[in-house]
FIMI-685095 format. One line per 8 residues: number of its first residue (from 1); their letters; for each residue z, y, x of N, C-alpha, C, O. Coordinates in steps of 0.02 Angstrom, whole numbers, plus 50000, padded with zeros to 5 digits. Each point is the difference from the previous one (the first is absolute). Example, Ala and Ser with C-alpha at 12.3 -4.5 7.8 and 13.67 -1.06 7.14 Angstrom:
% FIMI-685095
1) AS) 50390:49716:50660:50000:50059:49955:50000:50060:50045:50033:49999:50052 | 49931:50054:49930:50003:50059:50042:50037:50055:49961:50008:50055:50025 .
***
This chain:
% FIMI-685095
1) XXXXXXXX) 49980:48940:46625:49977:50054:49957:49962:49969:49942:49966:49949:50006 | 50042:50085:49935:49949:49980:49933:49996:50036:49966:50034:50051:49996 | 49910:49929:49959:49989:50068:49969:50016:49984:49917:50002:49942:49980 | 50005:50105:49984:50031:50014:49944:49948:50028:49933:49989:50060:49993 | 49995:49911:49981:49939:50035:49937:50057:50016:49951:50049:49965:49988 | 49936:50094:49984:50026:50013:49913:49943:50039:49970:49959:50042:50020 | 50057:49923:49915:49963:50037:49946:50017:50056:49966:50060:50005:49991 | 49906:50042:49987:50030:50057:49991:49927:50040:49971:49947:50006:50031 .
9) XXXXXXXX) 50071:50018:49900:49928:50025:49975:49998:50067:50036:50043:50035:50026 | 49883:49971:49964:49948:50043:50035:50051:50070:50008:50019:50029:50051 | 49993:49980:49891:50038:50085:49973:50055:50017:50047:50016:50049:50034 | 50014:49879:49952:50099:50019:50050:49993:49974:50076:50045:49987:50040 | 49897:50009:49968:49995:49967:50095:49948:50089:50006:50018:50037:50046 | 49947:49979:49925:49971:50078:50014:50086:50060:50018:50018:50036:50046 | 50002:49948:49908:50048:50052:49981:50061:49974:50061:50033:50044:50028 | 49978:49896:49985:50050:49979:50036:49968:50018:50090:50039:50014:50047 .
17) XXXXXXXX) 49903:49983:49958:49958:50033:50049:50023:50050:50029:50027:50017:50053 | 49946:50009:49876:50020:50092:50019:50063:50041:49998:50010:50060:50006 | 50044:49870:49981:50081:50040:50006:50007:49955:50085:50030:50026:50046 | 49946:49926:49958:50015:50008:50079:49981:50036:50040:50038:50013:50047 | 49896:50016:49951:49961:50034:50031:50044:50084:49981:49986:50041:50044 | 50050:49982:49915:50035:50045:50016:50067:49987:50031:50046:50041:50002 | 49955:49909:50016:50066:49978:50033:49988:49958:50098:50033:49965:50038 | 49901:50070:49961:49969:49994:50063:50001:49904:50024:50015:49967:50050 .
25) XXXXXXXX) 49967:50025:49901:50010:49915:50010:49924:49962:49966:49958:50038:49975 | 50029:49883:50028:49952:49999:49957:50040:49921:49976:50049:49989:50035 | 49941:49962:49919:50018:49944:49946:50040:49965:50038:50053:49977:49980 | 49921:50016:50088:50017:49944:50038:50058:50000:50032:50038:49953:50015 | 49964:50114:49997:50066:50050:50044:50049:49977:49943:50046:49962:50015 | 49946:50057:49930:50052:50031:49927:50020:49920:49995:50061:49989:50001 | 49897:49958:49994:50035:49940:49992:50044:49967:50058:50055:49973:50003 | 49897:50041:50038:50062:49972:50080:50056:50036:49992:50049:49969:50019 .
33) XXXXXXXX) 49966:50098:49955:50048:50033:50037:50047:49986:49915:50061:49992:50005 | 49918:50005:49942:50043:49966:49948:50024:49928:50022:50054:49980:49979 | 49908:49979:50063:50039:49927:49981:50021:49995:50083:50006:49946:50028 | 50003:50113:50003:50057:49981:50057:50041:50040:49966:50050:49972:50021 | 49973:50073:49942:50041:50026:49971:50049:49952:49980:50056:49987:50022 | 49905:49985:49924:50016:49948:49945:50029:49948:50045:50059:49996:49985 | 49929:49969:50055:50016:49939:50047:50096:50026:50039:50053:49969:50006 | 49927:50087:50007:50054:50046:50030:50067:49993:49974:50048:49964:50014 .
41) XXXXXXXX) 49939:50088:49939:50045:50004:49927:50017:49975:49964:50047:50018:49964 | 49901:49899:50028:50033:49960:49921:49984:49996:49962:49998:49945:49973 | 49972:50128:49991:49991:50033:49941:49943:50027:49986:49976:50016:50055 | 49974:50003:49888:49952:50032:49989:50044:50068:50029:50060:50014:49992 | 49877:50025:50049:50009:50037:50056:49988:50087:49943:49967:50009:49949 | 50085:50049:50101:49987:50063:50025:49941:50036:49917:49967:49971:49957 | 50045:50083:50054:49925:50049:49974:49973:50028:50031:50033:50046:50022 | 49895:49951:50004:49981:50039:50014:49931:50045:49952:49960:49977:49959 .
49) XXXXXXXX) 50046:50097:50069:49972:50040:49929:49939:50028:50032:49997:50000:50062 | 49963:50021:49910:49954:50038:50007:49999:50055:49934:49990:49979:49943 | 50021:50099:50073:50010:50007:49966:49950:50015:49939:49962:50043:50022 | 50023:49944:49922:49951:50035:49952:50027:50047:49965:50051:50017:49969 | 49853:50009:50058:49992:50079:49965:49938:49998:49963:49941:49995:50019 | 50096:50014:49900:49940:50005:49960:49952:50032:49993:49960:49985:49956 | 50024:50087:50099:49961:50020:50023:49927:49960:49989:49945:50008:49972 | 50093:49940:50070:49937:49951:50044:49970:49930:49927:49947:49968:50000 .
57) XXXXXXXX) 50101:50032:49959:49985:49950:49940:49935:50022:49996:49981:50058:50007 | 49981:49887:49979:49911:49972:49958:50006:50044:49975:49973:50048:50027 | 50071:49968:49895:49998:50048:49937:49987:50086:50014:49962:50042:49976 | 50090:49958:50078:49996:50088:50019:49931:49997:50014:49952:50015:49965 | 50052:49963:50093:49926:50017:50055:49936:49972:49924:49960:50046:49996 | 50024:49912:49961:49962:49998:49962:49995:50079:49956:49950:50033:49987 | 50118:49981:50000:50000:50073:49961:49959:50057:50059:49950:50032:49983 | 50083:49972:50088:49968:50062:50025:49930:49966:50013:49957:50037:49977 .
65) XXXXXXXX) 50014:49909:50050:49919:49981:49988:49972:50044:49930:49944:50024:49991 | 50109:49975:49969:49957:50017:49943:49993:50074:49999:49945:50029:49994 | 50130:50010:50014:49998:50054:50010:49953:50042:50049:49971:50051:49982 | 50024:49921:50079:49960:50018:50044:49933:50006:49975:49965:50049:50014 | 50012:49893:49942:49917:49993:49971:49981:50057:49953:49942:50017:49988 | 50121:50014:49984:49990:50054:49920:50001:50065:50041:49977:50054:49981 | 50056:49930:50084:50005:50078:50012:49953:50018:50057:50004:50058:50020 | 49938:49890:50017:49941:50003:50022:49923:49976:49923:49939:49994:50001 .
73) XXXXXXXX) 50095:50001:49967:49934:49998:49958:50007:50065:49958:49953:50017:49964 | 50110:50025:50038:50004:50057:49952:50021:49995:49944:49986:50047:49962 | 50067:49878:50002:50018:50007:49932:50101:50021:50010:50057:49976:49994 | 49907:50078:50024:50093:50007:50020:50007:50066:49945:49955:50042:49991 | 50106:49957:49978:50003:50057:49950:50056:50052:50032:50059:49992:50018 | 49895:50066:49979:50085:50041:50043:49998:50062:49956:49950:50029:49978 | 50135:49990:50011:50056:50029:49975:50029:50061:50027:50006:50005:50061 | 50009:50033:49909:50026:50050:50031:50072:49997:50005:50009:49949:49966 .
81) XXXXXXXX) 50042:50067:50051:50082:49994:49981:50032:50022:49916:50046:49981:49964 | 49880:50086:50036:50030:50014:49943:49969:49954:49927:50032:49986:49950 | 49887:49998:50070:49996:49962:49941:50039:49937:50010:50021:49976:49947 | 49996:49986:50117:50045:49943:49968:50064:50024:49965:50031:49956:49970 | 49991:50102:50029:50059:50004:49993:49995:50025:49915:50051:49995:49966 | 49900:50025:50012:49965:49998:49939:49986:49921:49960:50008:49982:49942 | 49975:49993:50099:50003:49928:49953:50075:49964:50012:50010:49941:49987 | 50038:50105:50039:50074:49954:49969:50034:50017:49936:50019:50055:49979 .
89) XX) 49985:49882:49993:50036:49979:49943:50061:50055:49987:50018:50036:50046 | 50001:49965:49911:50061:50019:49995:50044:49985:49950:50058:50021:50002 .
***
């Protein structure tokens, strides 16, 4: 048995984490089970997916953090159907 170091910045070993961890696995699993693949086959191995949902992206969830903050602090502006329908262009 031996063990195996790679380098891998902070960002894509977080993120590579958390696509194993939706794939009920954790780094160590995902590499053993790629390089018996790989040993198997010959070949850089298979896909496996996890799927993304941008739901869950930094950006959204930063937008509803924000949304959530305007509409517990009270800067939320609300509309009726008919005045939005008053401010369309025509």
């Amino acid at each position: 048995m031996t063990t195996i170091s790679i380098r891998l910045k902070d960002d894509e070993k977080k993120e590579l984490e958390e696509m194993c961890a939706d794939m009920g696995m954790n780094i160590s699993t995902f590499y053993l089970i790629y390089t018996k693949k790989a040993l198997r086959d010959r070949r850089i191995p298979f896909d496996i997916e996890a799927p993304y949902d941008p739901f869950y992206s930094e950006m959204n969830q930063a937008y509803l953090r924000k949304a959530d903050h305007q509409v517990k602090t009270g800067h939320v502006i609300e509309k009726t159907m008919e005045e939005l329908e008053a401010m369309e262009v025509e």
